[in-house]
N, C-alpha and C positions, 0 to 999 in steps of 0.2 A: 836120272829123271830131271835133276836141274840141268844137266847139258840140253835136254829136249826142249823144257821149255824155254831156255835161252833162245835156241833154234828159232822156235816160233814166236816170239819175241819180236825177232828180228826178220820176219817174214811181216808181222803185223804194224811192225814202222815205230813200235817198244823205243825209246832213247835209253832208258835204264832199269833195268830190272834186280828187285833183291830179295834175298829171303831169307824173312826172320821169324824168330818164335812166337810164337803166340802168351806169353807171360804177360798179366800185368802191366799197361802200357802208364808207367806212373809219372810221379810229374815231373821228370828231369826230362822227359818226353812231351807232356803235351800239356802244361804246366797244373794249373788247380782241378785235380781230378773228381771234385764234385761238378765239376760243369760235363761231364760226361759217366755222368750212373746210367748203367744198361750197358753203354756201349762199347766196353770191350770186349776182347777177342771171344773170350768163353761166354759171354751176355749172349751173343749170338748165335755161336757153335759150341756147346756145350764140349766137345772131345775135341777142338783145334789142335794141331799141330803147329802148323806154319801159317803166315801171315805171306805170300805174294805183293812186294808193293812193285807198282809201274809208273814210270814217268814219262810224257811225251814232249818235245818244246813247244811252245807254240809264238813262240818270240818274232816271228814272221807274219803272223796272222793280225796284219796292222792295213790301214786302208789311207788314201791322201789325208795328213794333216795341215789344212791351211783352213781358213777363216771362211771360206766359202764352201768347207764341205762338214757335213755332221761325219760323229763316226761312233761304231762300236767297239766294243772290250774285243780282245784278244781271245776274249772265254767263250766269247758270242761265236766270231768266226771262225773259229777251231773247233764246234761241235758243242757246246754246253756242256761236257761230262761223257756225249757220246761217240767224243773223238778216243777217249781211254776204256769208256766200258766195249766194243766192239771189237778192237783189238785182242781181247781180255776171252772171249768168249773159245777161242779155241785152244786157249790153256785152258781155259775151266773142261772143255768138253775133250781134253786129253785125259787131265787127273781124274776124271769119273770114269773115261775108259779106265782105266788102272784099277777100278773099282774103288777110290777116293770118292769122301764126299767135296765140294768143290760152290763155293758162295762169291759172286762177286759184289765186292763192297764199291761205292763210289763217294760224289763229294753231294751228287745233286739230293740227296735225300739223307739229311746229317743223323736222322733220328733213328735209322736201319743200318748205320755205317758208322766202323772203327774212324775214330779221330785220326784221317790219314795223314794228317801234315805230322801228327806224334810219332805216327809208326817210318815214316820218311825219318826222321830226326834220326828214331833208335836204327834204320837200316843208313847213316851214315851221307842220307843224299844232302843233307842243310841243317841250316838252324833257323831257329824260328824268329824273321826280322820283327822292328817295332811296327811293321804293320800289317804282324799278326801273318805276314804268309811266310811259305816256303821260302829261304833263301838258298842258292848256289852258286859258288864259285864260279862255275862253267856255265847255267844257263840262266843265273840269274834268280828272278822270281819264276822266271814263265815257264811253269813245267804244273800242267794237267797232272794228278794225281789219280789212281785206282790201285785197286788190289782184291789179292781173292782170299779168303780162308780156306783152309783147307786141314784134313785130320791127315794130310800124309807130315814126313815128319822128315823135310829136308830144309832147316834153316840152316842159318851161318852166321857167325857176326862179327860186325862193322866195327869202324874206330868210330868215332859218334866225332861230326865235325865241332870246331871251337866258335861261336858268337863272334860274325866281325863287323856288326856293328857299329860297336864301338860305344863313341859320343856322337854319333851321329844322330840327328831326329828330321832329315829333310822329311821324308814322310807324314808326319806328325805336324811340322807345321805346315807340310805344304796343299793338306787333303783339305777341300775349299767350306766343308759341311764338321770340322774337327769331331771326327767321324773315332778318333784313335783317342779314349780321353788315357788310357794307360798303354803304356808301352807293350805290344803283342797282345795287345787285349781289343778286337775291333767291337765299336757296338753299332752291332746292324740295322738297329732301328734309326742312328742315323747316316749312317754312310749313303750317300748319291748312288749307289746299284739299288738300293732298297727303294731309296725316294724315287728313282724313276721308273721303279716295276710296277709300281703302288699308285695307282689311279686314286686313291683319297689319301696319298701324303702331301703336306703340305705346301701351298704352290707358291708360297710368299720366301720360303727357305731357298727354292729353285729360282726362283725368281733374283734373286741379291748375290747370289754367286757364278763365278767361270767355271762353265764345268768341261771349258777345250773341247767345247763341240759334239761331249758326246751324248745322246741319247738314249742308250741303252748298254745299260753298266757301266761301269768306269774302269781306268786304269792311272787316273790319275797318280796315286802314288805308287805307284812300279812307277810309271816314265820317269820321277822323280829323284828315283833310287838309284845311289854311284853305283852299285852292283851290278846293274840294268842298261848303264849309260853304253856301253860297246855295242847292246842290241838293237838300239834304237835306229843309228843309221846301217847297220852292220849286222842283220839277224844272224843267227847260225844256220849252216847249210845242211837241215836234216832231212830224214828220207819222207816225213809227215811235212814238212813242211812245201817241199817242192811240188803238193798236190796245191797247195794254194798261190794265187794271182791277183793279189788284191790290187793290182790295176785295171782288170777287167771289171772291177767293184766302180771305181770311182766315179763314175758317170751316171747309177743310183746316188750316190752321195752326196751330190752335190743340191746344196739347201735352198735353192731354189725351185730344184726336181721335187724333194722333201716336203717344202712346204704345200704343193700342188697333189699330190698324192692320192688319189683319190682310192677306195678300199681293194678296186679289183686291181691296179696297178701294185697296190702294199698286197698283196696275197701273191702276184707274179712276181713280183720282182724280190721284195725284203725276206715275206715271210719264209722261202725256201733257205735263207740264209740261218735262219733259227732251228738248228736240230734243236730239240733236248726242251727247249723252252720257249716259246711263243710268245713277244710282245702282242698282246690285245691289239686293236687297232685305234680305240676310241683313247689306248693309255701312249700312242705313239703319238696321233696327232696332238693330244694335251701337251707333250714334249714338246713336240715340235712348233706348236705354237708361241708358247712361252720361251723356248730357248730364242729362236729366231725369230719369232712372230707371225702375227695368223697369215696364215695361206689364202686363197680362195676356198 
């Protein structure tokens, strides 16, 4: 069974697939586990067996960085969540042939979903950096996270990688809104993804910082991050990533385009760019006026 779903793993453009038990995801995994009552594995599936986790890169899905173009997250152009739940879908709908029950968990909806960056940790793919994401050897930060539960009962287990952080804190100083007040602990009421989703956060905090252009979501500390630094001019060559062209993007990008924008233009051109999550349009031009200043 886990040969098979390797198979389609790798049919579905999968970078890493693993499978672990469904136990107690405590905090050597996903650190103070009062921050997650309900949401482990049996909170959800009461008979879970195994935990399916998937990882996808998305270290490619980057657009021109120069001073004359805005740009989005990595999370944005990669599908928001529904570049890993899709994929996902024909493993789940294997294991219920099988007559398994079969639940796919993701990141977009934290309060229905196993704390995936924990169950990543205990299945061996990273450790958890100081700013709070996924860290790995191989792809860095930028790996999309899903997984399924499931009551069949094929895990394995992992060496659980070592923290190589270190002393390092480029992250931590370098995040322009000190979004990280403790080390892998992000708080998202003030990190710049949140400030820029949020059409009544506050425009004077946006206003006084760099935020490299981008407008919706950030990546600011990933690009930051030594672990990261190979990807930046040098993505990896994976089979999800070679569906994307972010040169054919740039010509949206550019903040002069940006600034002029008018709504049926932002509904052709940007919003198809947003699977999973939708910048508003009234909370895009506030961005974009303020980063770069009012348009017409």
């Amino acid at each position: 069974m886990r040969d098979e779903i390797i198979g389609l793993s790798k049919i579905s453009y999968i970078d890493e697939i693993r499978f672990i038990d469904s136990d107690k995801l405590t905090d050597d995994y996903i650190g103070d586990e009062r921050k997650f009552i309900g949401r482990q594995p049996t909170n959800i599936m009461p008979d879970a067996e195994t935990i399916v986790i998937a990882a996808i890169y998305i270290g490619g899905f980057v657009t021109a960085n120069y001073p004359e173009y805005g740009r989005m997250s990595r999370l944005v152009l990669s599908g928001y969540y529904s570049n890993i739940v899709k994929p996902l879908i024909p493993i789940k709908e294997y294991l219920m042939s099988c007559g398994y029950k079969a639940i796919i968990m993701d990141s977009e909806s934290d309060i229905k979903s196993i704390p995936l960056k924990g169950a990543a940790v205990k299945a061996g793919l990273g450790w958890i950096g100081k700013n709070s994401l996924l860290v790995n050897n191989k792809y860095g930060s930028f790996l999309a996270l899903g997984a399924i539960l499931t009551n069949a009962n094929i895990s394995e287990k992992y060496p659980i990688a070592k923290n190589m952080c270190g002393n390092c804190s480029k992250c931590i100083e370098g995040c322009p809104v000190k979004a990280i007040d403790v080390p892998q602990r992000l708080n998202r009421a003030k990190c710049l993804s949140n400030l820029l989703e949020d059409y009544n956060s506050n425009l004077d905090i946006i206003q006084k910082i760099n935020t490299d252009g981008y407008f919706f979501e950030c990546d600011i500390c990933q690009n930051i991050c030594p672990w990261n630094q190979k990807h930046i001019p040098t993505p990896l060559d994976t089979p999800y990533g070679r569906l994307f062209r972010g040169d054919k993007l740039n010509h949206i990008m550019k903040v002069d385009h940006l600034k002029h924008m008018d709504e049926e233009t932002y509904e052709m051109e940007l919003a198809p760019l947003m699977i999973g999550y939708k910048l508003p349009y009234k909370t895009f031009k506030r961005n974009i006026a303020i980063l770069f200043g009012q348009g017409i």
